[in-house]
N, C-alpha and C positions, 0 to 999 in steps of 0.2 A: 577622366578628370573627376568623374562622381566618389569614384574609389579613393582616390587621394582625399577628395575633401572630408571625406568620413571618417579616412584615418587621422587626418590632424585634427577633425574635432572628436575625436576618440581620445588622441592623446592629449589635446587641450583639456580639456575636463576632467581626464587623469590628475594631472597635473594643474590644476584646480581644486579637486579637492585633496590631493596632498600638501601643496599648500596652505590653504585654508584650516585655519581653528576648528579645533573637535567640537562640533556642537553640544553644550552643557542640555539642550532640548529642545524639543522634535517640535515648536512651536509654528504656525504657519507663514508668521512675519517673517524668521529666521531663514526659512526655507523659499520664500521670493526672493531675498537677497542673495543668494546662491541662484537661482536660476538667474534673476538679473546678471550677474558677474559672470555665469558659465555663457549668455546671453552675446554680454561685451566683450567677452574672449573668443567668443566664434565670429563676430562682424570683425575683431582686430585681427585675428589668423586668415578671414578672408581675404581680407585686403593684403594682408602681404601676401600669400599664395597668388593672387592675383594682380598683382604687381612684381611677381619672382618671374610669375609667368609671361607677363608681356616683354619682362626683360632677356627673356630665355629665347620669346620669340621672334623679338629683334633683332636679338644678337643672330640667332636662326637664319632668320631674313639677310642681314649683312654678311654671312660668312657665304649664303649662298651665291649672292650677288658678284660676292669675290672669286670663288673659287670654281663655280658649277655652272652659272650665266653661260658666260662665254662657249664654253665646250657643250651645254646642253642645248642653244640657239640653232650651231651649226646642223645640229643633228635633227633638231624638227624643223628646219630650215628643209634638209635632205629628205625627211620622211612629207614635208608636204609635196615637196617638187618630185617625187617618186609617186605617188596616190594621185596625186593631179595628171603626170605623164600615164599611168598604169587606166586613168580614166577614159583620157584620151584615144587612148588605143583600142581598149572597151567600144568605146561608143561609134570607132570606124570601123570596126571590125562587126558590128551588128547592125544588121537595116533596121534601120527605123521606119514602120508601116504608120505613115502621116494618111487619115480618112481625108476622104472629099468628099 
C-alpha cells in the first residue's frame, strides 16, 4: 500500500506542476504556494485512494461472503472435527504419568 501511495503522489505532483504556471521567479512566497497546493493534492488523492480502497474491500468482503463462505465453513468445519478426533486418539493412546 506504501508503494501505491508514492506512486500517486509521484504522479500527483507531476501533474501539478504541469499544470501549474511557469513560474516568472524563483521567489519564496511563490514557492509555499506550490508546496501548499502539491500539499492539498496529496490529502485529496488520499482520500480517494482510501476510499477506492474501502470500496474494493467491501466489495472483497461481499463477494466472499457470497461465493467462498459457504464452501470454505464446511472445510474448517472438517479440519477442526479431524484435529480434535486425531487428539483424542493422541491422548488414549499415551499414558499419562499423573504424580502423587
Amino acid at each position: 500500500m506504501s508503494r501505491l501511495m508514492l506512486f500517486v503522489l509521484v504522479m500527483t505532483l507531476q501533474a501539478c506542476m504541469i499544470a501549474s504556471d511557469p513560474l516568472p521567479s524563483q521567489s519564496p512566497e511563490e514557492n509555499a504556494g506550490i508546496l501548499e497546493r502539491a500539499k492539498q493534492a496529496y490529502r485529496e488523492t488520499k482520500a480517494k485512494v482510501l476510499n477506492v480502497g474501502s470500496t474494493v474491500a467491501d466489495f472483497a468482503g461481499m463477494y466472499y461472503e457470497e461465493h467462498f463462505k459457504q464452501t470454505a465453513d464446511s472445510y474448517v468445519e472438517w479440519a477442526k472435527g479431524s484435529a480434535s478426533s486425531l487428539w483424542e486418539r493422541i491422548k488414549n493412546r499415551v499414558p499419562t504419568s499423573k504424580s502423587t
